[in-house]
C-alpha positions in Angstrom: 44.3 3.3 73.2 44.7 4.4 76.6 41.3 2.8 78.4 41.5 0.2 80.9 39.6 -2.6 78.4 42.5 -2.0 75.8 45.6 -3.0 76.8 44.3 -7.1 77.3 42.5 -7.7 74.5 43.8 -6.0 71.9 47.0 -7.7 72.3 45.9 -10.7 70.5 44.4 -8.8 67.7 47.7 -6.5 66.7 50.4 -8.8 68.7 61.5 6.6 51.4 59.9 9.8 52.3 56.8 11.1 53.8 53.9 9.0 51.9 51.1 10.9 50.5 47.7 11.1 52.4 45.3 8.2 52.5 44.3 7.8 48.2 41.0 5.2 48.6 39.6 2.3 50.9 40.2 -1.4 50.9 39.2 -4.5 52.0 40.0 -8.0 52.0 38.2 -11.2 51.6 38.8 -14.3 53.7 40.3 -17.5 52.4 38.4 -20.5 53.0 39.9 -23.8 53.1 42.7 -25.5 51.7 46.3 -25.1 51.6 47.0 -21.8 50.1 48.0 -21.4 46.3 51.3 -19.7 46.0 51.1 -16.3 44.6 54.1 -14.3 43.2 55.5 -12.2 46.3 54.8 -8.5 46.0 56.5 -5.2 46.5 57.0 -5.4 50.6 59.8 -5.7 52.7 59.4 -9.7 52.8 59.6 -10.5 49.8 63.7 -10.6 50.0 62.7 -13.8 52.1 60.8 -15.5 49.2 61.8 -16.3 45.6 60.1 -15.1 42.5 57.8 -18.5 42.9 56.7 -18.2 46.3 58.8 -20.2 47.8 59.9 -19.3 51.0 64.5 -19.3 51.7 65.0 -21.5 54.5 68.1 -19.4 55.5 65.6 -16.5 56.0 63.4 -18.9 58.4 66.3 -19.8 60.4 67.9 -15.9 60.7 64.6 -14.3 62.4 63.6 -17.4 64.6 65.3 -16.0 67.6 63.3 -13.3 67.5 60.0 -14.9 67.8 60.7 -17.7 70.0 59.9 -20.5 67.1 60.0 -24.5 68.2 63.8 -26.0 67.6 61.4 -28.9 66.5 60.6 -26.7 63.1 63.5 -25.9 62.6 64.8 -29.4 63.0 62.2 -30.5 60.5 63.5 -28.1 57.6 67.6 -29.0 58.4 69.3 -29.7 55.3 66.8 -27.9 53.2 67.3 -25.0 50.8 63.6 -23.6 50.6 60.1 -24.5 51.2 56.5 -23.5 49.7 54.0 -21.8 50.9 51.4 -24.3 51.5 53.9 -26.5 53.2 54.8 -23.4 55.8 50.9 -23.3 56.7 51.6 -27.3 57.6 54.2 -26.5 59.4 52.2 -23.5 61.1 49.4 -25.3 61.8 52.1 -29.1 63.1 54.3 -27.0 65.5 52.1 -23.9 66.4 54.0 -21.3 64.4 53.8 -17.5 66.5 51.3 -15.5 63.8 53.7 -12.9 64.0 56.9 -14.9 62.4 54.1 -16.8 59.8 53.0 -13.5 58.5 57.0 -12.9 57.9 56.4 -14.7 55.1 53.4 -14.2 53.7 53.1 -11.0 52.1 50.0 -11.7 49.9 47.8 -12.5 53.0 47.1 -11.6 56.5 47.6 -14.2 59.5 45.6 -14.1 62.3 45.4 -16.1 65.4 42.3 -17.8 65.6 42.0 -19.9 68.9 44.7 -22.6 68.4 44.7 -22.0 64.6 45.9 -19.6 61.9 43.7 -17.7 59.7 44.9 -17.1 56.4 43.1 -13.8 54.5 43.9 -12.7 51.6 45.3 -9.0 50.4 43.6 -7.3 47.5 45.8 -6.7 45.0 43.2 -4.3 43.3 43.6 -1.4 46.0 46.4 0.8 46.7 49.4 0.0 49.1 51.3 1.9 50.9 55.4 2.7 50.1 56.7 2.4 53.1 59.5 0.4 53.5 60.0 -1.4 57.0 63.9 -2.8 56.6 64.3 1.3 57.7 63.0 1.0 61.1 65.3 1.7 63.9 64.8 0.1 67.2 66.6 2.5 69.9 67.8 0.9 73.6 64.7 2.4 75.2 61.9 0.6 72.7 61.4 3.7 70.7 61.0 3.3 67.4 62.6 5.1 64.1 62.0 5.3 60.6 65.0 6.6 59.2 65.5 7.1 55.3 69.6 8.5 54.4 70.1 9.1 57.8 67.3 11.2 58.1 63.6 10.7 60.5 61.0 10.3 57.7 58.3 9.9 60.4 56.7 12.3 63.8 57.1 10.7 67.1 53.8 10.9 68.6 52.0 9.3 71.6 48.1 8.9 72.3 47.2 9.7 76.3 44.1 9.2 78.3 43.3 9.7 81.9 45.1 6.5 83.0 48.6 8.3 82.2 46.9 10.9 85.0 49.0 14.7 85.4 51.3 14.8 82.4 54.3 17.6 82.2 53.5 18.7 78.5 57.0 20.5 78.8 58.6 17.7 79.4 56.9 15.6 76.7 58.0 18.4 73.9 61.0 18.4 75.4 61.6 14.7 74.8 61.1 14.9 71.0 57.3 14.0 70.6 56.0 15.8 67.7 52.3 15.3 68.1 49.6 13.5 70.7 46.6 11.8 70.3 44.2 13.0 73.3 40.9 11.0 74.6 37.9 13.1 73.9 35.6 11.0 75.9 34.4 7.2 76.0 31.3 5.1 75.8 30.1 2.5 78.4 30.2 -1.0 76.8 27.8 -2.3 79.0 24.8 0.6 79.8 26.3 2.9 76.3 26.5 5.8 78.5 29.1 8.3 77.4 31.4 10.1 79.4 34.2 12.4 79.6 38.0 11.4 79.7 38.8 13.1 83.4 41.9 14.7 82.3 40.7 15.5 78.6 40.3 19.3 79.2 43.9 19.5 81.0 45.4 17.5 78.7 44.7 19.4 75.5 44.7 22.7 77.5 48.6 22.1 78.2 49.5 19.8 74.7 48.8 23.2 72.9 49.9 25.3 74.9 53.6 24.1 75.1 53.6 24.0 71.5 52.1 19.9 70.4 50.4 19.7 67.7 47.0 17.3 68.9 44.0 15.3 67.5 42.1 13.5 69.4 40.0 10.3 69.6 36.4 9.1 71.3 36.4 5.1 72.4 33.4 4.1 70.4 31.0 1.3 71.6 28.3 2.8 69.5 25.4 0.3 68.1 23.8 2.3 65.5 24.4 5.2 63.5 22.7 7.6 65.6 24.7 6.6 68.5 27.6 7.2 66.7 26.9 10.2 65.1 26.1 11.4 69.1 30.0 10.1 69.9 31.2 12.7 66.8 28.8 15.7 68.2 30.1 15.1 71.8 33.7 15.1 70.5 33.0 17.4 68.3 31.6 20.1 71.1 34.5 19.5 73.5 37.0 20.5 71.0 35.3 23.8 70.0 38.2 26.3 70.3 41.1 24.4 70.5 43.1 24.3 67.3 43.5 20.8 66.6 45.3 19.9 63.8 45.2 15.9 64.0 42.8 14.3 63.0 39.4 13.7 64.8 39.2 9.7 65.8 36.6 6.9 66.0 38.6 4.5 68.2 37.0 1.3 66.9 37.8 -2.4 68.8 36.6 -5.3 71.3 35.3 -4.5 74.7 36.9 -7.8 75.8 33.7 -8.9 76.7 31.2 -11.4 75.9 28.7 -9.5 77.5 29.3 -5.8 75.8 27.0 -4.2 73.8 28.7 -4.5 70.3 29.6 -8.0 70.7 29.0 -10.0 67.7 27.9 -7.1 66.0 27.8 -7.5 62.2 30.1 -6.0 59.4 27.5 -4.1 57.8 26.5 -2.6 61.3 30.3 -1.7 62.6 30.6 -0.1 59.2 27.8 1.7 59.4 28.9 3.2 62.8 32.5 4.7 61.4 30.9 5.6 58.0 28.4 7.8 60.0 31.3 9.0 62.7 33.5 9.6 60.2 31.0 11.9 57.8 29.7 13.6 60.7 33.3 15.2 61.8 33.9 16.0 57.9 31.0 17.9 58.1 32.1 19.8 60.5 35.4 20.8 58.7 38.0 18.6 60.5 39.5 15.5 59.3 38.8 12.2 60.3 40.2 8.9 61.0 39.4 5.6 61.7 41.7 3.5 64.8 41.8 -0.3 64.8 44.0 -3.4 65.0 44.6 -4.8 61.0 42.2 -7.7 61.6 39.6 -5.1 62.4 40.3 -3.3 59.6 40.2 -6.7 57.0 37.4 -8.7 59.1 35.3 -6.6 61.0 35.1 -3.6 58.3 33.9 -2.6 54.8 36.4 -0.9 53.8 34.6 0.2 50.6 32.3 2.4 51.8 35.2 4.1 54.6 37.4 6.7 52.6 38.9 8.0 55.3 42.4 7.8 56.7 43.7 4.6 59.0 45.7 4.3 62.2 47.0 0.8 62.2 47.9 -0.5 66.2 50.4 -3.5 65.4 52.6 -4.4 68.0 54.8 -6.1 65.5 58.5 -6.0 64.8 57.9 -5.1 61.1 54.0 -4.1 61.0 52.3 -6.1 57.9 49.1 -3.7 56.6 49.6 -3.4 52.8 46.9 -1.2 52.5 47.6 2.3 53.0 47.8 3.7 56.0 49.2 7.0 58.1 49.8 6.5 61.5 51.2 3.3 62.9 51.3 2.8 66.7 54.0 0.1 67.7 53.6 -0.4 71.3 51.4 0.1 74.6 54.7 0.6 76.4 56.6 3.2 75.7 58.3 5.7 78.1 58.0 9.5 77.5 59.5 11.6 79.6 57.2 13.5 81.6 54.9 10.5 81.7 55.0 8.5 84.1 54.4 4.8 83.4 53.4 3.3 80.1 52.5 5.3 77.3 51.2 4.5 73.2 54.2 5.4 71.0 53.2 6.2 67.2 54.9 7.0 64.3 53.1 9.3 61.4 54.4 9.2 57.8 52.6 12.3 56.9 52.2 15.8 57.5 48.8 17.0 58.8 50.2 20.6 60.0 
């Protein structure tokens, strides 16, 4: 999201038709120890890079290195070799210091984090519904923006997400540019003293989104430590948006403060999940629709996903974003241009229709 603490830290954690809205929750459980056991690949994008065993093409290794900047010492160490297994990729990970990103290539039956100088290897539950998206349609245009295009047709919105740190946007311009819907900043909380306060240029911002025509939602920074706190971040978003038609969804904007010393640091599962489950219900109550933000390894490590029925809004800034679970919105990048914007902005796709 658009806040000054976001752009640092979140980095490490991120990096066919419209699909149907969000069916149930999921979550996945860590894998401890150990090599990992191969597993038959599933139904994504990578698994044209695997065989039905697990075991990884070394042809397919060698095709995307380039693109991730991968140790010629690796791929030295596999010359002359038709294919590899899984567990002996996590050696090689772990040997030569893999990138995460080009790992998790390869490994469509768990996530792979970035864990100080090691990988984290955490397992997708097969038991809860997936998306049908499928990445090998993404279109990368000259100027970063991204395209999911399906028989030569867009199959998802062009959308951005704006705070005050974009400062005085030309909404005209922005329509005029092809965005299809924007994600505005309701408001933030301190994570130091948990005061809340109000984006400067939230009131102009959705003021001028509508009226040129955008269709909006918007989204508080949460660095609530309790329920109650977090049901006072809904009812504060929920009073500046009274008479505006928004027809996004209303957003808990859930990650790090970059910061040892912030409130929420270290907070528990049980407690971070408490905080979305009790944003989340408060703004159904009120008759809009919610949605939860986060990075994936938010969404797998530092949330229930059980007890959160509510839609997702993956940030990956990946070439080909891995999130098996369904989700709706995906933004790509922290760097995108839009005219009428000056400087960087959040580009997003959506796969559904919420208007």
């Amino acid at each position: 999201m658009n806040h000054r603490i976001h752009k640092r830290f979140l980095a490490f954690l991120l990096s066919a038709a419209l699909a149907v809205p969000l069916a149930a929750p999921a979550y996945a459980k860590t894998q401890s120890g150990g090599l990992l056991k191969p597993r038959t690949p599933g139904s994504s994008a990578q698994s044209s890079k695997t065989t039905s065993g697990g075991q990884i093409l070394v042809s397919a290794l060698r095709q995307i290195a380039g693109d991730y900047n991968v140790p010629p010492e690796f791929l030295q160490e596999i010359s002359g070799r038709d294919r590899i297994s899984q567990g002996e990729m996590q050696r090689y990970a772990a040997e030569y210091r893999l990138p995460a990103q080009y790992v998790q290539r390869f490994f469509d039956n768990y996530f792979v984090f970035q864990s100080g100088s090691t990988l984290r290897y955490v397992l997708v539950e097969s038991k809860y519904p997936k998306h049908k998206y499928n990445f090998d349609h993404l279109v990368r245009k000259s100027n970063g923006e991204v395209q999911y295009v399906v028989d030569g047709k867009s199959r998802a919105l062009k959308g951005i997400d704006v705070s005050e740190f974009q400062g005085v946007i030309d909404w005209a311009k922005v329509k005029a540019d092809g965005v299809r819907f924007a994600f505005i900043r309701v408001g933030y909380r301190g994570y130091s003293q948990g005061q809340i306060h109000e984006d400067k240029y939230f009131q102009r911002n959705i003021a001028e989104a509508t009226r040129v025509g955008i269709p909006v939602g918007v989204y508080f920074f949460s660095q609530a430590v309790s329920q109650a706190e977090a049901r006072e971040e809904a009812r504060f978003t929920l009073e500046r948006i009274q008479g505006y038609d928004v027809q996004y969804p209303v957003v808990i904007d859930m990650e790090d403060a970059g910061s040892s010393s912030a409130r929420t640091y270290n907070m528990s599962v049980r407690t971070t999940t408490d905080v979305a489950a009790a944003f989340c219900a408060t703004v159904k109550q009120a008759g809009y629709r919610p949605m939860i933000y986060s990075g994936s390894q938010w969404f797998v490590s530092r949330l229930d996903m059980d007890r959160l029925p509510y839609d997702k809004w993956l940030a990956q800034y990946y070439q080909y974003p891995f999130f098996p679970y369904q989700f709706n919105i995906w933004q790509y990048t922290g760097k995108g241009r839009v005219n009428g914007i000056q400087g960087d902005v959040d580009m997003n796709l959506c796969f559904v229709k919420y208007q």
